[in-house]
KEVOFI-956761 format. One line per field, with one value per residue: residue number from 1; y, z, x of N, C-alpha, C, CB in turn. Coordinates in pm, whole numbers. Atoms other than C-alpha are relative to their C-alpha. Glycine has a CB too. Layout:
# KEVOFI-956761
pos: [NUM,...]
nv: [Y,...]
nw: [Z,...]
nu: [X,...]
cav: [Y,...]
caw: [Z,...]
cau: [X,...]
cv: [Y,...]
cw: [Z,...]
cu: [X,...]
cbv: [Y,...]
cbw: [Z,...]
cbu: [X,...]
***
This chain:
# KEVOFI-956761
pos: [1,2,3,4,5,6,7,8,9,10,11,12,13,14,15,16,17,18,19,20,21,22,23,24,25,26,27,28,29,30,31,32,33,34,35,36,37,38,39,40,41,42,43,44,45,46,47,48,49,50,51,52,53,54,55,56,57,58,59,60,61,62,63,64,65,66,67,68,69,70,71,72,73,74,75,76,77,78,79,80,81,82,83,84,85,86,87,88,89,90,91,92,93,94,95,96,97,98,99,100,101,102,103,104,105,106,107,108,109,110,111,112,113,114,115,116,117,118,119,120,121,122,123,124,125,126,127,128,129,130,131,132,133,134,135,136,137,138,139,140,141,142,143,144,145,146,147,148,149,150,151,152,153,154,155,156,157,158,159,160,161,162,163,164,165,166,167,168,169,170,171,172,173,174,175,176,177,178,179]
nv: [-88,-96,14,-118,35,31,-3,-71,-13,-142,-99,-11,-53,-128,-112,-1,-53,-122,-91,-169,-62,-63,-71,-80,-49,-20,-122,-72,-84,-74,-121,0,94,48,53,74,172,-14,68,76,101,48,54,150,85,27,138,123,18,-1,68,135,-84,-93,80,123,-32,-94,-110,-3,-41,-98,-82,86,-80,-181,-14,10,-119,-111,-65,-34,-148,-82,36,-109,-134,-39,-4,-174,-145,4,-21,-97,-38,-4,-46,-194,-45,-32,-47,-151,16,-22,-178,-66,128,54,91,-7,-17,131,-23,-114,121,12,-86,105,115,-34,-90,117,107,-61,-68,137,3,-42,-2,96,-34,-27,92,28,-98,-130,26,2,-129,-55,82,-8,-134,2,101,43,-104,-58,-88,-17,-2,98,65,13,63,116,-3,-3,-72,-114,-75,-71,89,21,-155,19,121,1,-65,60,119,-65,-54,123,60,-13,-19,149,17,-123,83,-40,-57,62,25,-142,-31,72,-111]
nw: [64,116,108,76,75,68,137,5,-125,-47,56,-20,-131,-17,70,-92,-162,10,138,-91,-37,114,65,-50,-14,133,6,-126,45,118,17,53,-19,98,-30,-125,28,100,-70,-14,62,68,-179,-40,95,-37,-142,92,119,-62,-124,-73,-86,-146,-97,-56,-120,82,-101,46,157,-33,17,124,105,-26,100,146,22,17,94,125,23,77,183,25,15,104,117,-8,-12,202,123,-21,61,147,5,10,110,103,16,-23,149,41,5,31,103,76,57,111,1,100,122,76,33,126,106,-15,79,87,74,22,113,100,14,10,167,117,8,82,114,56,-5,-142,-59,-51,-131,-108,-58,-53,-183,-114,-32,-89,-105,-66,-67,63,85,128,15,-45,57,128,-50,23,107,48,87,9,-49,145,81,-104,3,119,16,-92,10,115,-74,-89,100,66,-100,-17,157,-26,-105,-9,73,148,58,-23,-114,-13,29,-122,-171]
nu: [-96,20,-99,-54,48,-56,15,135,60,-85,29,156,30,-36,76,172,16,-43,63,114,-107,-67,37,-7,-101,1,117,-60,-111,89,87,146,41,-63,-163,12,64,-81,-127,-28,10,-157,-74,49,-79,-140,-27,13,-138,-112,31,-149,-71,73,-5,123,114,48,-75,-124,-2,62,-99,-82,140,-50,-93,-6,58,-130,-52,124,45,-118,23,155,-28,-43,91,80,-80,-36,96,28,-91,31,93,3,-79,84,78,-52,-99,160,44,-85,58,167,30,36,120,21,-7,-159,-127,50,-18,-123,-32,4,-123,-92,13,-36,-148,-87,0,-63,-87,-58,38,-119,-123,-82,-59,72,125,-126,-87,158,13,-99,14,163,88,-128,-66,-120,-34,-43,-155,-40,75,-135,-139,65,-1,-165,27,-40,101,78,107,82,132,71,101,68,75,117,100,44,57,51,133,70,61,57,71,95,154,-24,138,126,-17,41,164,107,70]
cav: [-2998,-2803,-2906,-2613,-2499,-2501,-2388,-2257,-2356,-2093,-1857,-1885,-1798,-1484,-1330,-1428,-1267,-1001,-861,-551,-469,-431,-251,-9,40,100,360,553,609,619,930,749,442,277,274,162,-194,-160,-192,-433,-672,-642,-712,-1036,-1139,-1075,-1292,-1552,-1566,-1568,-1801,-2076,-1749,-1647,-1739,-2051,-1876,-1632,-1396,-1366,-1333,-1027,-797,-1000,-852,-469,-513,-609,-320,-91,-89,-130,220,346,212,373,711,680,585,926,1133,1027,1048,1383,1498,1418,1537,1906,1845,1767,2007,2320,2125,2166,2550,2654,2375,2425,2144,2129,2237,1863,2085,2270,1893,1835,2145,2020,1707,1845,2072,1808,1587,1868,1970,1586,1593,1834,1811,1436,1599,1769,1627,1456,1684,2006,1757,1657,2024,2174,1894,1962,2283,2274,1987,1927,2249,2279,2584,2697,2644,2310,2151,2227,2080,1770,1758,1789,2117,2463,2715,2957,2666,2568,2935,2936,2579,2647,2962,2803,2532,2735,2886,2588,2435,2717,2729,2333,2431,2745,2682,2610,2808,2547,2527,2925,2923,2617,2868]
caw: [3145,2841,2501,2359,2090,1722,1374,1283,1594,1738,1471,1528,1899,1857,1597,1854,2181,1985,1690,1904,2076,1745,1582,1851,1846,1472,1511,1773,1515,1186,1023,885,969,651,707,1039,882,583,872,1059,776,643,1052,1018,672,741,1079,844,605,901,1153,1245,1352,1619,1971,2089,2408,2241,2609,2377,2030,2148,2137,1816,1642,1777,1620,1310,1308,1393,1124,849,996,922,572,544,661,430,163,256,279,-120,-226,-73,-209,-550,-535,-454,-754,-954,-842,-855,-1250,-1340,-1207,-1405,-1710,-1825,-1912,-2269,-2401,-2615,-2888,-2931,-2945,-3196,-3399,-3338,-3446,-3750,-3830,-3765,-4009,-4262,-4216,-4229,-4578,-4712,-4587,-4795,-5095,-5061,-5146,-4883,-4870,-4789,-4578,-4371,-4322,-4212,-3970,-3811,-3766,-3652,-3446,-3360,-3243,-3460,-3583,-3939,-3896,-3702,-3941,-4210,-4016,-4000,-4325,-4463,-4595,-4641,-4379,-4724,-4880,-4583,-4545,-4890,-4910,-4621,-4712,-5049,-4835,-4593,-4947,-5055,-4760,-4715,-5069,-4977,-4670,-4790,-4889,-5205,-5395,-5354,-4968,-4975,-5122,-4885,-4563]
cau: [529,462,665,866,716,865,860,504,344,613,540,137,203,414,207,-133,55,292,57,-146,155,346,64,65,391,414,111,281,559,382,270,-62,-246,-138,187,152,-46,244,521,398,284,636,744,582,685,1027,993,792,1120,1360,1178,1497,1630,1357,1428,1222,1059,765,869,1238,1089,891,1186,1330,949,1068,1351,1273,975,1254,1413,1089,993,1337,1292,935,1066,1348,1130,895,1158,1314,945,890,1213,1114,801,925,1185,903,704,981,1063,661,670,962,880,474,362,323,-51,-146,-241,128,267,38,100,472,476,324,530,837,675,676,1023,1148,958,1115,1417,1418,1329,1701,2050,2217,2458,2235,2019,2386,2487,2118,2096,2446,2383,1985,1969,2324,2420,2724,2858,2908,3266,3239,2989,3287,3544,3286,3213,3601,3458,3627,3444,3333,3231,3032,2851,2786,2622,2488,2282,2174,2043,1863,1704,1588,1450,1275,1137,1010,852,646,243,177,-116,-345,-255,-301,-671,-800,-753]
cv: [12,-55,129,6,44,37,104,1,111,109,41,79,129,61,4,108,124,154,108,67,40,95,116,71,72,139,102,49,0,101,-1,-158,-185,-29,-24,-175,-30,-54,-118,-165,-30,-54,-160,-84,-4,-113,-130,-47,-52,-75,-118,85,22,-71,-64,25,126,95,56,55,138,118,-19,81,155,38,42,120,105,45,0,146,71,23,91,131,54,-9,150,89,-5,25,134,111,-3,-3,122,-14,14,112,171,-8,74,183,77,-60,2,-84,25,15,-108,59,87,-92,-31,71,-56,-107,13,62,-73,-72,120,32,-147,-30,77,-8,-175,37,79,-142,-52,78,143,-68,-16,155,73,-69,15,120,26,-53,-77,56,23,124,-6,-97,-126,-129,-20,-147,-181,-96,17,93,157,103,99,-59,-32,90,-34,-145,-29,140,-54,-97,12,40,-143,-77,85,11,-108,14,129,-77,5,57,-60,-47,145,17,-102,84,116]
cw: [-148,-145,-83,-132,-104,-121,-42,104,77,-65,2,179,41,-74,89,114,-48,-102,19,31,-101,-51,91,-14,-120,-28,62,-82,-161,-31,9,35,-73,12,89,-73,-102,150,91,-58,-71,164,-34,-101,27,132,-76,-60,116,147,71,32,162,122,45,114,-96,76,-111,-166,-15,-53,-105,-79,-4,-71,-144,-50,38,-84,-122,-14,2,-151,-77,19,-69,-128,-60,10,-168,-65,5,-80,-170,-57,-7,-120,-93,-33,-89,-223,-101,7,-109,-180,-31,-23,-143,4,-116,-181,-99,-24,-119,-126,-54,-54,-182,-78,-18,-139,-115,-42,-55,-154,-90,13,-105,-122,-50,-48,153,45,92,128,159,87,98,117,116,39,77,119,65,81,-47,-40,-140,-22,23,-101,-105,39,-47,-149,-102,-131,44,124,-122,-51,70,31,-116,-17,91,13,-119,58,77,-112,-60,151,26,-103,9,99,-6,-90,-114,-19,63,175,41,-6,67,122,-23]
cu: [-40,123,18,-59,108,-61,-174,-86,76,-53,-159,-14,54,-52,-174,69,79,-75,-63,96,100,-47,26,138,18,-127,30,135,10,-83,-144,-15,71,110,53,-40,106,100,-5,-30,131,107,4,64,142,28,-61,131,134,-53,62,58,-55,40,-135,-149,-88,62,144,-52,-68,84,81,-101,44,75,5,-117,90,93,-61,-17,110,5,-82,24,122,-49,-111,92,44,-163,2,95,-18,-111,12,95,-81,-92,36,-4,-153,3,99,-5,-131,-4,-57,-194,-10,-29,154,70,-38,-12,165,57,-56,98,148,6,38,148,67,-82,75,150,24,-8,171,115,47,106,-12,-74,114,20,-130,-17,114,-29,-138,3,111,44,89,44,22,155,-13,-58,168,61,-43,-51,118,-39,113,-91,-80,-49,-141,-110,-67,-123,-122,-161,-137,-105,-144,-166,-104,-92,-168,-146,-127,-129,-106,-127,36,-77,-131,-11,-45,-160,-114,39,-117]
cbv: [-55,184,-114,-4,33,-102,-188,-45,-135,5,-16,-198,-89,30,-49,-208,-108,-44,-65,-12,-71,-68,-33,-34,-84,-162,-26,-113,-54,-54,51,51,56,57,57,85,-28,166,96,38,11,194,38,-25,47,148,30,31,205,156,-33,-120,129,6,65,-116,76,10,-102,-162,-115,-6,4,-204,-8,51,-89,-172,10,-15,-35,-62,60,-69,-148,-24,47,-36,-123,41,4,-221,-62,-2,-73,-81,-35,125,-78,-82,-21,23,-240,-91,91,-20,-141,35,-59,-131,148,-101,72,123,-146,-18,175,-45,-133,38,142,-103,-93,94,75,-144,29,135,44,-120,103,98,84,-123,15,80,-209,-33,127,-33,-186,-18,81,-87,-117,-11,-6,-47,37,172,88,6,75,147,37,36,66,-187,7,33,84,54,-144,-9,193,-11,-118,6,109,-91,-56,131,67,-108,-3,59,-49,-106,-13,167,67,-78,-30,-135,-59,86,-11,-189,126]
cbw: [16,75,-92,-14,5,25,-49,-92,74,-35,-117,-15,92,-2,-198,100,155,-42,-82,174,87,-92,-51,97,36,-75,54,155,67,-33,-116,-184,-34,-82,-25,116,-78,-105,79,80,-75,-107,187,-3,-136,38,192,-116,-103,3,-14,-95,-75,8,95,95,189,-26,185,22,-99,139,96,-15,90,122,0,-52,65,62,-10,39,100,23,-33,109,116,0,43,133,136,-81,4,128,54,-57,70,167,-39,-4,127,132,-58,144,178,108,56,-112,80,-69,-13,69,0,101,95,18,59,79,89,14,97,97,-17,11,175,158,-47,-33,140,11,13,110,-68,1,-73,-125,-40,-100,-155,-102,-12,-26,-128,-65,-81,-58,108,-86,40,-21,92,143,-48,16,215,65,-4,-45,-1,-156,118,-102,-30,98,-26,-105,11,102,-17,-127,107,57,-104,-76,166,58,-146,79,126,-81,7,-100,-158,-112,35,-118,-173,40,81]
cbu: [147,39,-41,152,-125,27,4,-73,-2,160,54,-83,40,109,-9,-79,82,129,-98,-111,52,20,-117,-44,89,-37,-130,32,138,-62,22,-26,-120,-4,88,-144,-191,12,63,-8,-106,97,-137,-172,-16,60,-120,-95,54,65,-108,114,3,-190,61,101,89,-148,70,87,-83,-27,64,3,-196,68,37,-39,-120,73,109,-165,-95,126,-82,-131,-1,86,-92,-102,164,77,-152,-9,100,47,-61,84,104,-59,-55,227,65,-137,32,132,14,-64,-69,75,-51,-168,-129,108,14,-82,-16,-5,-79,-71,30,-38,-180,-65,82,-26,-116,-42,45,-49,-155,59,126,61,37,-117,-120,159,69,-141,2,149,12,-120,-120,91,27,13,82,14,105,-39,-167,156,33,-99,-73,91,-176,-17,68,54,66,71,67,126,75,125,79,75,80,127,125,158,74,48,131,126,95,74,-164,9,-9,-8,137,69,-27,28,155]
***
C-alpha cells in the first residue's frame, strides 16, 4: 500500500500529471500563446500559495487546477478587454489631440519664460490682475470682485496693464538688429 501523498510531494505530482492538460486547456481559450503560459503559470502559483487547500488524491486536484485556470482566463480577458478599451480612448484622444511638434513646446516654453519675466518686472498688483484674468479665466468683473476692486477701476488697471506688459515683452533694438 501506497502512502498518501502530502504537501510538496502532492504538489510535485499534480503539476507532473496535470501541467499538459492545463496548458492545453488554457490554449484552447487563449487568444495568443503567451497568455496561454501567463495563465497557467499564474494556475500553478496560485495552487503553490493555496496548497493545504488542494485535495489529497492528485485524480481530485485535477478539477481543483481547472478551476483555478478558470477564473485567471477571466482575469486575462478582463484585463484585454480594459486594455483594449483604453487603447481606442487613446487612440480616438491622439486623433482629435496632435501630439504636440517638440519644437512648438520648445518655442512655448520660451515664450512662457519670457512672459514670467516680464510679468516680474511689474507691480504685484498689475501682475495679480493679468494673471486672474489670463490664466485663471476670470472675467474683468470677477477679477474686481476678487481683488475688492471697483469693476471701472478694474478695466482701467487692467488696460494700463495689458500696456505695459506689452511694452516689456516687445524686442528691444538690439534684439531687432541680431535677426
Amino acid at each position: 500500500m501506497t502512502r498518501p501523498l502530502r504537501g510538496d510531494d502532492l504538489f510535485e505530482e499534480v503539476y507532473r500529471s496535470s501541467g499538459t492538460a492545463l496548458l492545453g486547456y488554457a490554449l484552447r481559450r487563449s487568444s495568443t500563446r503567451e497568455d496561454a503560459l501567463d495563465v497557467v503559470a499564474e494556475t500553478f502559483a496560485t495552487a503553490w500559495r493555496r496548497r493545504a487547500d488542494m485535495p489529497p488524491d492528485p485524480a481530485d486536484a485535477r478539477p481543483w487546477l481547472f478551476g483555478i485556470a478558470r477564473r485567471h482566463l477571466a482575469n486575462s480577458r478582463r484585463g484585454s478587454e480594459r486594455s483594449g478599451r483604453l487603447g481606442e480612448r487613446l487612440a480616438r484622444s491622439f486623433a482629435t489631440d496632435a501630439v504636440p511638434d517638440p519644437a512648438d513646446l520648445l518655442q512655448r516654453s520660451a515664450d512662457t519664460a519670457r512672459v514670467r519675466a516680464a510679468l516680474q518686472q511689474m507691480s504685484e498688483e498689475d501682475r495679480e490682475l493679468l494673471t486672474l484674468i489670463a490664466w485663471e479665466g476670470l472675467t474683468p468683473a470677477q477679477a474686481a470682485a476678487a481683488l475688492d476692486l471697483t469693476p471701472g477701476t478694474a478695466r482701467v488697471r487692467l488696460h494700463r496693464a495689458r500696456g505695459r506688459l506689452r511694452a516689456a515683452l516687445a524686442p528691444s533694438t538690439d534684439e531687432e538688429t541680431a535677426r
